[in-house]
C-alpha positions as CSV (number, residue, x, y, z in Angstrom):
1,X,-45.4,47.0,38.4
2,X,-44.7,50.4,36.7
3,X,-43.1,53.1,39.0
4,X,-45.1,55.2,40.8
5,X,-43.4,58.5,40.7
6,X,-43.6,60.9,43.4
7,X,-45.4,64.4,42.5
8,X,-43.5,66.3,44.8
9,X,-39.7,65.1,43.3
10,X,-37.5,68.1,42.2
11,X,-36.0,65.4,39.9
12,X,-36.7,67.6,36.3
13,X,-39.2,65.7,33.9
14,X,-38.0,64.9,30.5
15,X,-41.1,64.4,27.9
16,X,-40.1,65.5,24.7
17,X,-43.3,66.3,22.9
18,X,-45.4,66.9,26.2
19,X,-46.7,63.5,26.4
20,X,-46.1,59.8,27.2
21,X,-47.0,58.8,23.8
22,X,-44.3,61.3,21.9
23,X,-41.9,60.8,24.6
24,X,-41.7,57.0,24.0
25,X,-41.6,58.1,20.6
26,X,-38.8,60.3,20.6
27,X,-36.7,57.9,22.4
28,X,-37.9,54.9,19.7
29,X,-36.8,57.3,16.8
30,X,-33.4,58.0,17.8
31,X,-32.9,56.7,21.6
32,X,-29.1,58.4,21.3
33,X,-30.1,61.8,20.5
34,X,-32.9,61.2,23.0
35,X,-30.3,60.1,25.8
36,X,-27.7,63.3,25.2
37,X,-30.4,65.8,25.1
38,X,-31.8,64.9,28.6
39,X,-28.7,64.8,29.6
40,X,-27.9,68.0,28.3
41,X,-31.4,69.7,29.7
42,X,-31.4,68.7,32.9
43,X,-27.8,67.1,34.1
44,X,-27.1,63.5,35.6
45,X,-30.5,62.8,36.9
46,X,-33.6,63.1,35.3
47,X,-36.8,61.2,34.8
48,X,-38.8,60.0,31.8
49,X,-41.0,57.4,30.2
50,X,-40.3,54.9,27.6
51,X,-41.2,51.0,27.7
52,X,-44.6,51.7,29.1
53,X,-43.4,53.2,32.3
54,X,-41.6,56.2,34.1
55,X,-38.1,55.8,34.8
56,X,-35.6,57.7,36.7
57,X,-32.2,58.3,34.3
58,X,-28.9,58.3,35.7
59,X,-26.0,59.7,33.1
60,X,-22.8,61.1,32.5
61,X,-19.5,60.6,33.7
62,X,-20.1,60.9,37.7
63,X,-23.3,58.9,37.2
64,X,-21.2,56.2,36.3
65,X,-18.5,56.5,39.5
66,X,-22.0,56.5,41.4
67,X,-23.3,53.3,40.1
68,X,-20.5,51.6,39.9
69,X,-19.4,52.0,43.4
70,X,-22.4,52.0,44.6
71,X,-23.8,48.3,44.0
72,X,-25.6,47.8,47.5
73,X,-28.3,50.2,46.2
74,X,-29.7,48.4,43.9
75,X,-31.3,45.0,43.7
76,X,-30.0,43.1,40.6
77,X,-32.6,39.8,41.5
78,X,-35.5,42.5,40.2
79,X,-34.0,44.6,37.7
80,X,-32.3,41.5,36.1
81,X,-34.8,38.7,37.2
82,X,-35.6,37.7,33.2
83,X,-32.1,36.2,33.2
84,X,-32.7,34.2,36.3
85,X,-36.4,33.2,35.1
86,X,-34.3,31.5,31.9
87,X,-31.7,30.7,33.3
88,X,-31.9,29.8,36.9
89,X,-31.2,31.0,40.4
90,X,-27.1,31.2,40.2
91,X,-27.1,33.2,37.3
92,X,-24.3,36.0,38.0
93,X,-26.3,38.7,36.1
94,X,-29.6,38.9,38.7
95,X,-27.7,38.3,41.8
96,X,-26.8,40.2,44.4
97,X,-24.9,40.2,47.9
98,X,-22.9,37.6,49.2
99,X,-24.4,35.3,46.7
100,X,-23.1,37.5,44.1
101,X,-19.5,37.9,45.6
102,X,-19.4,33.9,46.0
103,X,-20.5,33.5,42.1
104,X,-17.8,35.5,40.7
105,X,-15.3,34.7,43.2
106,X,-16.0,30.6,42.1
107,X,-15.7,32.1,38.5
108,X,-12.9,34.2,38.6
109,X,-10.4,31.5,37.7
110,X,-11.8,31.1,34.4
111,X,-12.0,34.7,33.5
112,X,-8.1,36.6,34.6
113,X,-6.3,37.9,32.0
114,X,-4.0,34.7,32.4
115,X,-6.7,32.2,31.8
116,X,-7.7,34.3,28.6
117,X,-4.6,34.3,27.4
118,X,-3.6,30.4,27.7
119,X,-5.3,28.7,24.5
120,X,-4.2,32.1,22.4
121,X,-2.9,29.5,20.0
122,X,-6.4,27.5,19.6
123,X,-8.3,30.5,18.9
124,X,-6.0,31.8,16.2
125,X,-5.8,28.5,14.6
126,X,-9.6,28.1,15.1
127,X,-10.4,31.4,13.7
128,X,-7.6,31.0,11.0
129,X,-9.0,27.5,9.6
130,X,-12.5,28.5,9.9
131,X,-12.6,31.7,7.7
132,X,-10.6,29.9,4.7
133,X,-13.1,27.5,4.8
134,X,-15.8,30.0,4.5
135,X,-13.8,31.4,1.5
136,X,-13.8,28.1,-0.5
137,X,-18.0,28.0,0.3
138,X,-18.7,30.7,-2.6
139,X,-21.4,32.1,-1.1
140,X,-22.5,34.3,1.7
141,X,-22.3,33.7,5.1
142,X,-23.9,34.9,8.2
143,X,-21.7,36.9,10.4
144,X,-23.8,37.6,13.1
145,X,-23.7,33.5,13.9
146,X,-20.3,33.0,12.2
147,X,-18.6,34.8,15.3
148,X,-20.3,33.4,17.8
149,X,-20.0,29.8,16.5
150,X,-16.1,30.1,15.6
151,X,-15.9,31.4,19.4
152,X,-17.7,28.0,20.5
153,X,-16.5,25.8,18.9
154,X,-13.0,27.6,19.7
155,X,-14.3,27.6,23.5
156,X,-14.6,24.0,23.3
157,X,-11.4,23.5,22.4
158,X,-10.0,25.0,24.5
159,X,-11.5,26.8,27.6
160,X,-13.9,23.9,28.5
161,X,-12.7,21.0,26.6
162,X,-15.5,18.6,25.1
163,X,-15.9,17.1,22.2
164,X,-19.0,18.6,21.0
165,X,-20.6,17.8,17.2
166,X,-20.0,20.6,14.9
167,X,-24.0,20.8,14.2
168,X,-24.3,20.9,18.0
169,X,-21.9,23.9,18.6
170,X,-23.7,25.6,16.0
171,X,-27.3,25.1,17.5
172,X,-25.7,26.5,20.7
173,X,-24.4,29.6,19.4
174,X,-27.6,29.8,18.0
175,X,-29.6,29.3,20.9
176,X,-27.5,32.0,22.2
177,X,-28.8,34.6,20.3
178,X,-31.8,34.3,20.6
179,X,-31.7,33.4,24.2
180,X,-30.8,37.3,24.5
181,X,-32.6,38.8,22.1
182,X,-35.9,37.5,24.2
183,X,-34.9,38.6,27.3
184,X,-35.8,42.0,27.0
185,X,-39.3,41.5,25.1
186,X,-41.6,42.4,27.7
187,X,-45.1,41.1,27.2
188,X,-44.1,39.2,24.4
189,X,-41.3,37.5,25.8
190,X,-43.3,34.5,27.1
191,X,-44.6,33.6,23.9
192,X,-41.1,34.2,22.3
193,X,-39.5,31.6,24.3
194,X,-42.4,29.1,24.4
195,X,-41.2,28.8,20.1
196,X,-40.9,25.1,19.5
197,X,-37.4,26.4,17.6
198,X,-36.2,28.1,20.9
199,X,-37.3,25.3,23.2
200,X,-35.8,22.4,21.2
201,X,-32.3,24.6,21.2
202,X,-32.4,25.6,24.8
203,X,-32.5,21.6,25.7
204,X,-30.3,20.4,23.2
205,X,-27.8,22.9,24.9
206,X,-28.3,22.2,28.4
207,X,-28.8,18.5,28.2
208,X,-24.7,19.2,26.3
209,X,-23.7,21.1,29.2
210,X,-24.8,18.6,32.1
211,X,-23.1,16.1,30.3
212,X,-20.0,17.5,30.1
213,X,-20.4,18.4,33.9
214,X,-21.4,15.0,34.6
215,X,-18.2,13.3,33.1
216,X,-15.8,15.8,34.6
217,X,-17.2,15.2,38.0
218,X,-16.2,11.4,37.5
219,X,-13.0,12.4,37.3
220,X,-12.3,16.2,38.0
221,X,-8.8,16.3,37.5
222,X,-8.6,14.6,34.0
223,X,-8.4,17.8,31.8
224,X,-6.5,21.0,32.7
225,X,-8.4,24.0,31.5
226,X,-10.8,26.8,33.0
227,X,-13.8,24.7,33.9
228,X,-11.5,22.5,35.9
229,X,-10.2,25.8,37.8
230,X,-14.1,26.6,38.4
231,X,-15.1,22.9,39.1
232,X,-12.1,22.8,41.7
233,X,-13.6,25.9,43.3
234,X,-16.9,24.7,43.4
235,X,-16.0,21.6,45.3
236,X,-13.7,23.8,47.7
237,X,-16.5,25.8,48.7
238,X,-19.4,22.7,48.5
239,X,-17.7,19.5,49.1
240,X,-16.8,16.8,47.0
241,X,-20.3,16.1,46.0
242,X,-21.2,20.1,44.1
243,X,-24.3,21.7,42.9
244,X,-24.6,19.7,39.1
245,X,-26.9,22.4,38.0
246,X,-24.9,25.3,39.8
247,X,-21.9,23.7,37.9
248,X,-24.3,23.8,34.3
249,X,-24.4,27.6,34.8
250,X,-20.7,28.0,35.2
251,X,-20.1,25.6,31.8
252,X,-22.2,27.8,30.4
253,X,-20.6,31.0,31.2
254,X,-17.3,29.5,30.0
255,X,-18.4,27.5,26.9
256,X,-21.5,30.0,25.7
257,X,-21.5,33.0,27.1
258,X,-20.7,36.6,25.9
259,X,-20.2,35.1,22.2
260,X,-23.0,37.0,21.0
261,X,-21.3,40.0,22.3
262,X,-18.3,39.5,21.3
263,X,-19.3,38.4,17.5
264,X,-21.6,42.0,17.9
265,X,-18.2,43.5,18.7
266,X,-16.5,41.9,15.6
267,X,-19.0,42.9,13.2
268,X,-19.4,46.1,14.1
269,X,-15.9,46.9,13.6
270,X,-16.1,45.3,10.3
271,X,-19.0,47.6,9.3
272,X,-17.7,50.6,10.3
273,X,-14.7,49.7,8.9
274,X,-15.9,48.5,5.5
275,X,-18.2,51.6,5.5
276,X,-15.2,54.1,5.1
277,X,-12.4,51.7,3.5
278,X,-9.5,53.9,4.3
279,X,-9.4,53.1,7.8
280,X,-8.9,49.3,6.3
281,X,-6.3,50.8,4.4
282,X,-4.8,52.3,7.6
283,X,-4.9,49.0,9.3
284,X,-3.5,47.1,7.0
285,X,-0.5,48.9,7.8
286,X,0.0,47.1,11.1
287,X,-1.1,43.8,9.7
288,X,0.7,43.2,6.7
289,X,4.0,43.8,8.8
290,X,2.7,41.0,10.8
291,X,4.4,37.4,9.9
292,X,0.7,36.0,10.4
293,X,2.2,33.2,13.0
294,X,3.3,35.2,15.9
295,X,-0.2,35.6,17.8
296,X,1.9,37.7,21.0
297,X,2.1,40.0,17.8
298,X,-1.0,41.5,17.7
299,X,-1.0,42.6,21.0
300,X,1.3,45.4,20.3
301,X,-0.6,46.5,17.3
302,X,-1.8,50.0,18.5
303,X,-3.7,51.1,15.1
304,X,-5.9,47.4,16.0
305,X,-6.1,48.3,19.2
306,X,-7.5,51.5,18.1
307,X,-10.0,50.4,16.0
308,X,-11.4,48.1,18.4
309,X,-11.5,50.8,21.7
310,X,-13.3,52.7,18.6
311,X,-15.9,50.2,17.7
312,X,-16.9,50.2,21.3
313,X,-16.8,54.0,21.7
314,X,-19.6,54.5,19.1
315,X,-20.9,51.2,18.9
316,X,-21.6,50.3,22.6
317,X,-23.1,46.7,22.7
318,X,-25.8,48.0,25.5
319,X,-26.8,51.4,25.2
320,X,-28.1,51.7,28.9
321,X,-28.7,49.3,31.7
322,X,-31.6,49.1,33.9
323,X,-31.4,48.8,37.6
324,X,-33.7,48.5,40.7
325,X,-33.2,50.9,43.7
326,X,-33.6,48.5,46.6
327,X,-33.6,51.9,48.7
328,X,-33.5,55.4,48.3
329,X,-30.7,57.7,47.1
330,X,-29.5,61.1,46.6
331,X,-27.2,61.7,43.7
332,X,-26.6,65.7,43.1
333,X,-28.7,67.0,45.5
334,X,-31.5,65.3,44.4
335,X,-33.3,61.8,45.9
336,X,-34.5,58.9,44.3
337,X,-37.2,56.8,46.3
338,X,-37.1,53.2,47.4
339,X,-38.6,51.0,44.6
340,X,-37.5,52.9,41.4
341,X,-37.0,51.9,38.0
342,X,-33.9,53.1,37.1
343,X,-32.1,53.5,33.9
344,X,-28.3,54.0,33.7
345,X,-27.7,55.2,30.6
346,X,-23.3,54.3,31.3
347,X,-22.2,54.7,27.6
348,X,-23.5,58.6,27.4
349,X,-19.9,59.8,27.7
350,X,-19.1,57.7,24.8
351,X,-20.7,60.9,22.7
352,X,-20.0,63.8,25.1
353,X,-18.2,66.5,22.7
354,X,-16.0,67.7,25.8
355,X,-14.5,63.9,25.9
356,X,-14.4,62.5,23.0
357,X,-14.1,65.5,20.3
358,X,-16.5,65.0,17.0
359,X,-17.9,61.9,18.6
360,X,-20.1,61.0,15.7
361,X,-17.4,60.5,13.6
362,X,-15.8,57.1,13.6
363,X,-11.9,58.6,14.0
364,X,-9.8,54.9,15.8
365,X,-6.6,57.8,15.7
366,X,-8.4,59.6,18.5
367,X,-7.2,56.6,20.5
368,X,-3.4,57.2,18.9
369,X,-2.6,60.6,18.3
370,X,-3.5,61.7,22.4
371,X,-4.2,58.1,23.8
372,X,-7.4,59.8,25.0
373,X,-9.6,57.5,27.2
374,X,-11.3,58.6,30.6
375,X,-12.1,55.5,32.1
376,X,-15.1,56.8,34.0
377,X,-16.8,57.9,30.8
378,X,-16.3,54.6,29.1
379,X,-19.1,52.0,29.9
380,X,-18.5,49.6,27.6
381,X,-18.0,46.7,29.8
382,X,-19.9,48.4,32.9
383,X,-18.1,49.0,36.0
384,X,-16.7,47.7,39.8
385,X,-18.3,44.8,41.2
386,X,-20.8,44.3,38.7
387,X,-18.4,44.7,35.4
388,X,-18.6,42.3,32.2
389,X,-16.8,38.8,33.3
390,X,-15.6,38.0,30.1
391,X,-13.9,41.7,29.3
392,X,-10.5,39.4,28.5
393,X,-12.0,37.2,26.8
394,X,-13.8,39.2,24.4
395,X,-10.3,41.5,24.2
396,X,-8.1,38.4,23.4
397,X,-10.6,37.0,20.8
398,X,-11.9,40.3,18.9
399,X,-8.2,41.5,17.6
400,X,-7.4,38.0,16.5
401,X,-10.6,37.8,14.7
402,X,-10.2,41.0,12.8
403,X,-6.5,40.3,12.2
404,X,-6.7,36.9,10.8
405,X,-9.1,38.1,8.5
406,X,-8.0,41.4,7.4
407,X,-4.7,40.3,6.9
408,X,-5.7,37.5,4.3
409,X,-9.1,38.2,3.5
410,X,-11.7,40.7,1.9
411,X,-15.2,40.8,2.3
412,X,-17.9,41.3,-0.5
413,X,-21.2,42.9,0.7
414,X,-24.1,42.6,-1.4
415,X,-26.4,45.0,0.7
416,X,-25.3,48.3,1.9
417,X,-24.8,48.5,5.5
418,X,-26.9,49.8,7.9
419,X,-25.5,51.4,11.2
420,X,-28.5,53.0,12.0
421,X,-28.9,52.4,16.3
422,X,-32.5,51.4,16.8
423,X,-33.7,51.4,20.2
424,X,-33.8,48.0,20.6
425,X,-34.5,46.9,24.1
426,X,-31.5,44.6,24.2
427,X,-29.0,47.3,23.4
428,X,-27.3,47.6,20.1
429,X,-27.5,44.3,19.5
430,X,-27.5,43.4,15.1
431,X,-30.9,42.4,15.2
432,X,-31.2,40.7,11.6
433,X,-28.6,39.0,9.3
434,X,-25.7,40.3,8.7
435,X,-24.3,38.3,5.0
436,X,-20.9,38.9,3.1
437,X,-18.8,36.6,1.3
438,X,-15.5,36.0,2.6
439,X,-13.0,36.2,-0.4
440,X,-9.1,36.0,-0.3
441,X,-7.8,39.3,-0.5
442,X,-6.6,40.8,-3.7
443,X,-3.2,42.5,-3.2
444,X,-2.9,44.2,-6.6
């Protein structure tokens, strides 16, 4: 049900245009603009209406040391339950509590810096062999799916080792995307996922993923990767004799998940690279010192590393998240009831002057010339307890991406690009195809 907002709140009203209709509007237009100029009206709380309902907005920099160390305020089961109505009651995302702290603790193993970092080689070889085959295809590929398929099928290799069908890794990467892009369809979502396309990927993937569970369980200690690590905690914590279809959601979380993400992170960087050229230029500079075959390499390349803390300053893959307050809170002075909608809008200092200075313009030097980061305005990967799972996963696998094919590789874009944000429900997800031929790289 819609919130019910209180008459009496002192929590300001933000409706630009005076009603429902143009507020929802406003916000539809240009939901960035929209965001910074609540923000900048009425401080880090403030209430408005978009998606057919009021909400209460929390934003800014202490907003986000509020939420994030607050996570016993809110209930993640409501605000979150589409994930769990797809895919099922032990999904991390909606849980909360000591269910929540045993899911990620049973996960953890797969997700350390350490366990990221182990199959380094597979992904660069992956990545590597993948994209020269795309070049010798002479036409254009997709590289919205490309990503997140080259991540599979890297995944798979490596990560959670199975010996998955090439066609198959690529109808899971597809059922990926779309998996997310329903989630946040409201009334239409039903009918979205009822699709005959999205059912018959959906099962194809999970009948994959109990299989692989099933023949690890017959022997758990026959392959050393990050399932096993999870597996092994599963059985600690439930016997010898585990959940099978908890154990299908952690597969999935270490096989599937986050490669749409991380292929969104990818391909922005590309665009806004490829949109102003001399910042490929500037890159190159680090790369083409690089022999190509020392991966530990491209970890100390700071203009890289630049680039891609850029890409997710300006082109955050969720523009806000939305929460449930399980009860009532006050947050500067001000009180939000029990039962609230709640939008936390944790990427706003992305594009606060004061932090980040001429924040519309994509500069990747900022992040050189004065190392200038504030961790608590930077919500890319959200925050405390609650924080993206696969941040060092998606940090390993985006700078070898971008390396391998910078380094060797050009692309040709037939269409220009569009980085226009649309307030799409699911963030700033690319919602449409993104095509480019990949070409070797002229050097002349």
């Amino acid at each position: 049900m819609p919130t019910t907002l209180v008459e009496t709140t002192d929590i300001p009203l933000y409706l630009p245009g005076g009603s429902k209709a143009s507020c929802a509007e406003a916000y539809q237009n240009d939901p960035l603009t929209f965001q910074i100029e609540g923000y900048r009206q009425h401080g880090g709380l403030y209430r408005t209406y978009i998606r057919n309902r009021y909400w209460y907005v929390l934003s800014g920099p202490e907003a986000n040391n509020y939420v994030w160390q607050n996570p016993q305020i809110w209930k993640y089961a409501k605000a979150n339950e589409s994930f769990l109505e797809e895919m099922g009651h032990d999904h991390v995302t909606g849980l909360d509590g000591d269910h929540h702290k045993q899911k990620r603790a049973i996960l953890k193993p797969a997700f350390t810096m350490s366990s990221a970092m182990r199959f380094l080689g597979i992904y660069h070889n992956v990545f590597s062999d993948e994209i020269q085959r795309a070049s010798e295809l002479n036409e254009p590929v997709d590289l919205v799916t490309f990503w997140a398929e080259l991540i599979t099928l890297a995944n798979a290799q490596s990560v959670a080792q199975a010996d998955i069908p090439r066609d198959v890794i690529r109808r899971m990467a597809r059922w990926e995307v779309l998996m997310l892009r329903g989630l946040f369809l409201d009334a239409s979502k039903a009918s979205f996922y009822e699709r005959k396309e999205y059912q018959e990927l959906k099962e194809e993937t999970f009948q994959w993923l109990r299989k692989i569970v099933e023949d690890r369980l017959a022997d758990p200690n026959a392959i050393e990767d990050n399932f096993t690590d999870v597996l092994r905690q599963r059985i600690e914590i439930e016997g010898p004799e585990p959940s099978v279809d908890n154990l299908v959601n952690d597969l999935y979380f270490i096989l599937i998940a986050g490669t749409d993400n991380t292929s969104a992170l990818i391909d922005y960087a590309l665009m806004q690279l490829y949109t102003e050229p001399k910042w490929i230029d500037w890159l190159r500079e680090d790369l083409d010192a690089w022999d190509g075959s020392d991966i530990s390499a491209i970890s100390q390349m700071s203009r890289l590393k630049a680039v891609i803390m850029e890409t997710q300053r300006i082109r955050p893959g969720a523009l806000q998240l939305y929460k449930y307050a399980k009860e009532s809170f006050t947050f500067e002075g001000m009180t939000v009831p029990t039962n609230s909608d709640v939008i936390h809008f944790n990427n706003l200092g992305h594009f606060l002057e004061e932090f980040y200075p001429d924040p519309t313009t994509y500069n990747p030097e900022r992040f050189i010339e004065k190392q200038r980061f504030v961790p608590k305005t930077f919500g890319f990967f959200g925050g405390g307890s609650h924080a993206c799972l696969g941040r060092n996963h998606s940090m390993m696998q985006t700078p070898v991406a971008i390396a391998v094919l910078l380094k060797n590789f050009d692309l040709n874009i037939p269409e220009p690009i569009n980085l226009h944000l649309s307030a799409s429900y699911s963030g700033g997800r690319i919602e449409k195809p993104w095509l480019a031929n990949i070409e070797p790289r002229n050097r002349d």
